[in-house]
N, C-alpha and C positions, 0 to 999 in steps of 0.2 A: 554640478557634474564636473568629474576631473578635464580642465584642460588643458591640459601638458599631456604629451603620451606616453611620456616617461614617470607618469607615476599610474599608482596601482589601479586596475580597473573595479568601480566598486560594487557587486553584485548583493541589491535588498532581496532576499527570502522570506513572502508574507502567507503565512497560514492561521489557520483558526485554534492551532492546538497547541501544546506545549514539545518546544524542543525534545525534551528529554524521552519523548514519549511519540516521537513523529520520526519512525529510521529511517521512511523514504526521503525525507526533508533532509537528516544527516547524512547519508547518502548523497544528494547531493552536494554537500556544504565540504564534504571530502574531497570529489571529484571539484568541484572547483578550486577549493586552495589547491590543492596537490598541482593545478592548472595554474598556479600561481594569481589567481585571482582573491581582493578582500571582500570579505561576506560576514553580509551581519543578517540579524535575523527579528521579526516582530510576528508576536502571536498573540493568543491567546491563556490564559491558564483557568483552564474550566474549573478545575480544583483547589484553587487558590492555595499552590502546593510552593507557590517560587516566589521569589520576593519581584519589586517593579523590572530588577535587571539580573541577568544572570552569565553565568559562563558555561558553554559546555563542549567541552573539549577543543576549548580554544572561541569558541563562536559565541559573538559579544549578543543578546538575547535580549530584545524589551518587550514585554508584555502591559500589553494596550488595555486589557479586559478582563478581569477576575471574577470568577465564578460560571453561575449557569448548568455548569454539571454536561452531562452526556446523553444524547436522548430522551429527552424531557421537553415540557411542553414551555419552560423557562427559556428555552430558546428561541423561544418566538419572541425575548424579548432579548435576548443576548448576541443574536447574529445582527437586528441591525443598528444594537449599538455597537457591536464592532466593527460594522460595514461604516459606520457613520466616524469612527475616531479613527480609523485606518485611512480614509479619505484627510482627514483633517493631518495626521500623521505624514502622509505623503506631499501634502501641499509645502511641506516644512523643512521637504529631504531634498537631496540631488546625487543621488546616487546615479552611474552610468546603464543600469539594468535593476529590470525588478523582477523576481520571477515567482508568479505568484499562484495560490492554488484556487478552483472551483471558483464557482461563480459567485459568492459572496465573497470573494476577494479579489475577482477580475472586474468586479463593475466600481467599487471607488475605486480601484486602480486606475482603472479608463477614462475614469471623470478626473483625477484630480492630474494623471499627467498631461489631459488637453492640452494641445495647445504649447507643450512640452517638447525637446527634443528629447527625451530620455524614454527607451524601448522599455517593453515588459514582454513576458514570455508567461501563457496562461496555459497552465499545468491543469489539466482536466481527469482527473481520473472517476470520478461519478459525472453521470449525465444529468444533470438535475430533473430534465423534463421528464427522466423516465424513469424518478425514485420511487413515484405513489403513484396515485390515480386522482390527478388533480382536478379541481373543477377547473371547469371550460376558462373563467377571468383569470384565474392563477395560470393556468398552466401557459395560456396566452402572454401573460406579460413575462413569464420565466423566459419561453423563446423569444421573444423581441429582446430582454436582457441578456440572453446569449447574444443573438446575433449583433448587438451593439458591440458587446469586448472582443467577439473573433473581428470586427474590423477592423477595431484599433491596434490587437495583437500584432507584435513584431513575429511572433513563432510560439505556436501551441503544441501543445505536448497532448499523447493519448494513449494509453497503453496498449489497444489495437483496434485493426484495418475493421471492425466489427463494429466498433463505441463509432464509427465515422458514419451518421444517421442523422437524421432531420435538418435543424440548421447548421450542423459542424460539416453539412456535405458541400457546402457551398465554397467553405473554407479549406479546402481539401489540399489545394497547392501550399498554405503554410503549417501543415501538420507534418510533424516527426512521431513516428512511432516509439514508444522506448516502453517497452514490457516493465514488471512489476520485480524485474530481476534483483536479487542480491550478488553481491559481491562474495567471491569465495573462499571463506570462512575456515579458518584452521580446525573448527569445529566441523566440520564438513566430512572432515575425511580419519575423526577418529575411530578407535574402531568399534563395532555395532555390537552393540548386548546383544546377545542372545539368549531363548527366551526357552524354557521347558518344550517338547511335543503338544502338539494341541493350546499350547495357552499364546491367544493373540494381545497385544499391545495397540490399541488407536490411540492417535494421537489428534486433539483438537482444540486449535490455539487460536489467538485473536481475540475477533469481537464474538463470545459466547452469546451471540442473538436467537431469538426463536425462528425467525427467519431465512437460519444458514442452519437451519435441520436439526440445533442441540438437543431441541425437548424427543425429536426422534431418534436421535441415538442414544438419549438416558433412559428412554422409554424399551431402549431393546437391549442396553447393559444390563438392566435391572432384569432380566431374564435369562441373561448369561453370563453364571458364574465362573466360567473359564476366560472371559475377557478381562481385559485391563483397560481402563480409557484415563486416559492421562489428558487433563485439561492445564492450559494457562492462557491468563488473557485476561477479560474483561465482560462481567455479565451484566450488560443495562439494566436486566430484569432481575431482581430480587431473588423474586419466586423463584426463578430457574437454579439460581445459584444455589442456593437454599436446597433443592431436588436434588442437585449433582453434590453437596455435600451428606445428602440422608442415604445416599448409593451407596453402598458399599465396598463396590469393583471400582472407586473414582478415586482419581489423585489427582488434587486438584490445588494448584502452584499461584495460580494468581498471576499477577504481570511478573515478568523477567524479563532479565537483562536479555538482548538480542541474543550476544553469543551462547548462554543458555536455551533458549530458542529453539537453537539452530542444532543446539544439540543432541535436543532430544530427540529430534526428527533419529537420530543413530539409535535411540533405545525404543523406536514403533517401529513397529511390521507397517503400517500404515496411516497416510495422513487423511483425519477428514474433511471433506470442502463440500457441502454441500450447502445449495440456493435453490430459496423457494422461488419455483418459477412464475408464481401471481405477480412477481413485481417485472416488470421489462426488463430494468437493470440489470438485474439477477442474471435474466437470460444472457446478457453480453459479459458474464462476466470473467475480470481476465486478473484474480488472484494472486497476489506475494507468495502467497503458502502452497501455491505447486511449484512457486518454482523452487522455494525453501525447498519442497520437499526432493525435486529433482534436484539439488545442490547438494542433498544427503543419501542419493540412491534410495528416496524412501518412497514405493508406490503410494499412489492415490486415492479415494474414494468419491468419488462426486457424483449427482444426478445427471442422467441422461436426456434431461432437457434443456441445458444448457447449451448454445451454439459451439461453442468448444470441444460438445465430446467428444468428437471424432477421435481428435486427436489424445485428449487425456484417456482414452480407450486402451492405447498403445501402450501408456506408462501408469495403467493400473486399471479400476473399476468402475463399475456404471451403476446404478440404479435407479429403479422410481421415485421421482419425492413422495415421501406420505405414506409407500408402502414399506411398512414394519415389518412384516413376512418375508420380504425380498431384502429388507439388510439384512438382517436377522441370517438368512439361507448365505449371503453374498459373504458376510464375516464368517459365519462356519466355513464354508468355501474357502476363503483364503488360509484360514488355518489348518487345514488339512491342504493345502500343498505351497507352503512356503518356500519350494525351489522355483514356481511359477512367481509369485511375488517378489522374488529376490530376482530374477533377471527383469521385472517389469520396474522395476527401482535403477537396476544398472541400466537401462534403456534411458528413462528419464534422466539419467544423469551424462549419459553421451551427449545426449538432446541440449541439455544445461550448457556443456563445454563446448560446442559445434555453435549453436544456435542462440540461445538464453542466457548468455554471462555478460554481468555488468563492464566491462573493459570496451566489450562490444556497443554496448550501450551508449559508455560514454562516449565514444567518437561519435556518437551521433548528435549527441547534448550539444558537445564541444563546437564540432562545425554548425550547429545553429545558431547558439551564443558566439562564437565568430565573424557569424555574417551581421548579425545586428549591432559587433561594435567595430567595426571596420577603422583601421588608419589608427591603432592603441595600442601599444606593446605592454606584456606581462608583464609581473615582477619575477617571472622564476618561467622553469619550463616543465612540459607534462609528458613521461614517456607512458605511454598505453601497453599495461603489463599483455602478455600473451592470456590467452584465454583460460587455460590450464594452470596459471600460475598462482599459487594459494597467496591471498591479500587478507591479511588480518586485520579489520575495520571496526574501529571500536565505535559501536550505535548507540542509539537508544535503546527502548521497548519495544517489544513485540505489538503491532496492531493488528 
């Protein structure tokens, strides 16, 4: 750990996935140098796409773990040999902060900094205990595994006052809220295709799972030839993908660059989000891609059994999971009256600028990571752009 305070404070970033392909991680790793903090980075590359060490956009990259792949059952042997060389990894480091994500990478954290003067800050954006429907021995030692790293955690991160349930309620004085916000994107505010009368644009990016409603919305494209569904991202499932290329109304891009991303949200009428609500998580869930989508003025689609809707009600639509008859009606609806959807997109994007914009965020990051490295001076300084102010951030990939 640096002892001098006049040199650079050094912030470890440990995740399971690969840089290039993780933009809340780069998102991060911005707002800290720009803070004049040094940040290096250790993950994983499920794809064996990167060599042992890498560069991306400045951020020195080691990857611990090759292969495994992406929701698969190889994972069950890949997370805890990462869990186990990330441990060994950190015994070997001394870095002044680690900021590290989920719980297969906040529990070696916790074990190997014992005993350590050196903070971590455990970044939680899924709840483990509440991904599946675990048996009674599993789902037991997940919660005593949480609850061991929220004790150790110098300052945990969540992306909202909802994820704060079971054992994170206990921990509740060291949690910072910091939403799933992007930064805002010169892509943001080009300007929006428009589209013939009657012909709607959905747009649905990310992780293309059957669980966030895909196979429901190819199942109701494939009945309306007047839509357009514009897919990118990532299908785990073969099959699916396979379905969305036999569609004929599908345009479908595969992973892109963020700022592409961010753009296309200008060329839909609407963004889709929808979670099956069988899984708990689901229900808490608090989405990159609304706010992508309120950073482009672009309304919403999501299920109304998600805790949230109230509010994503206001900057777009609602439906049933599972009923095809109700998207189906919901998307005709929105297409016959595109002056309703076009102020419920300007609504979300006031929301975005007032409320949900990364600048905002980071003063929250910043004063947490301040307080856990007290008596250190920077190497540079951070001025916090206005909220309004377009910030051109060059990321990753869409997740």
């Amino acid at each position: 750990m640096n002892s001098d305070a006049n040199q650079t404070i050094h912030i470890l970033l440990a995740s399971s996935a690969d840089a290039r392909e993780h933009n809340r991680m780069l998102k991060l790793y911005h707002t800290y140098t720009a803070a004049g903090y040094k940040v290096t980075f250790v993950g994983m590359d499920r794809l064996k796409k990167r060599n042992g060490r890498d560069l991306v956009d400045g951020l020195e990259c080691t990857y611990i773990v090759k292969g495994y792949g992406h929701s698969n059952w190889r994972l069950l042997i890949g997370y805890p040999v990462r869990m186990v060389r990330l441990f060994f990894y950190l015994l070997f480091r001394k870095p002044d902060l680690v900021h590290v994500f989920e719980l297969d990478g906040g529990l070696p954290t916790s074990l190997a900094l014992m005993g350590r003067s050196i903070p971590f800050v455990y970044d939680v954006q899924d709840n483990y205990e509440l991904r599946k429907k675990w048996p009674f021995p599993i789902k037991y030692m997940i919660r005593w595994a949480d609850r061991w790293v929220l004790r150790r955690a110098g300052g945990i991160i969540m992306p909202d006052e909802k994820r704060i349930v079971g054992v994170f309620a206990d921990a509740r004085d060291k949690i910072t809220i910091i939403p799933n916000c992007p930064p805002d994107a010169a892509a943001a505010s080009a300007p929006r295709v428009k589209h013939p009368a009657g012909r709607l644009t959905v747009l649905a990016m990310g992780q293309l799972h059957e669980n966030r409603g895909i196979e429901l919305l190819l199942d109701v494209a494939g009945k309306m030839p007047q839509l357009r569904l514009l897919m990118a991202g990532n299908f785990p499932d073969p099959r699916l993908e396979q379905k969305a290329r036999n569609t004929p109304n599908v345009e479908f891009r595969g992973w892109v660059p963020w700022e592409e991303a961010i753009a296309l949200g200008r060329e839909a009428d609407i963004v889709f989000a929808f979670y099956d609500p069988a899984y708990k998580v689901n229900l808490l869930a608090n989405a990159q891609k609304w706010f992508d989508a309120m950073m482009t003025g672009t309304p919403i689609l999501s299920n109304r059994e998600i805790a949230n809707a109230n509010w994503i009600q206001e900057i777009g639509y609602l439906c049933t999971y599972g009923d095809r008859e109700e998207l189906a009606q919901t998307l005709e609806w929105i297409s016959q009256r595109p002056e309703e959807a076009e102020a419920k997109g300007k609504c979300g994007r006031a929301l975005y600028e007032q409320k949900y914009n990364w600048p905002l965020m980071e003063q929250r990051l910043l004063k947490m990571v301040r307080h856990l490295t007290p008596g250190r001076e920077l190497s540079g300084s951070f001025e916090h752009p206005e909220p309004s102010r377009k910030t051109e951030v060059r990321q990753g990939r869409t997740i």
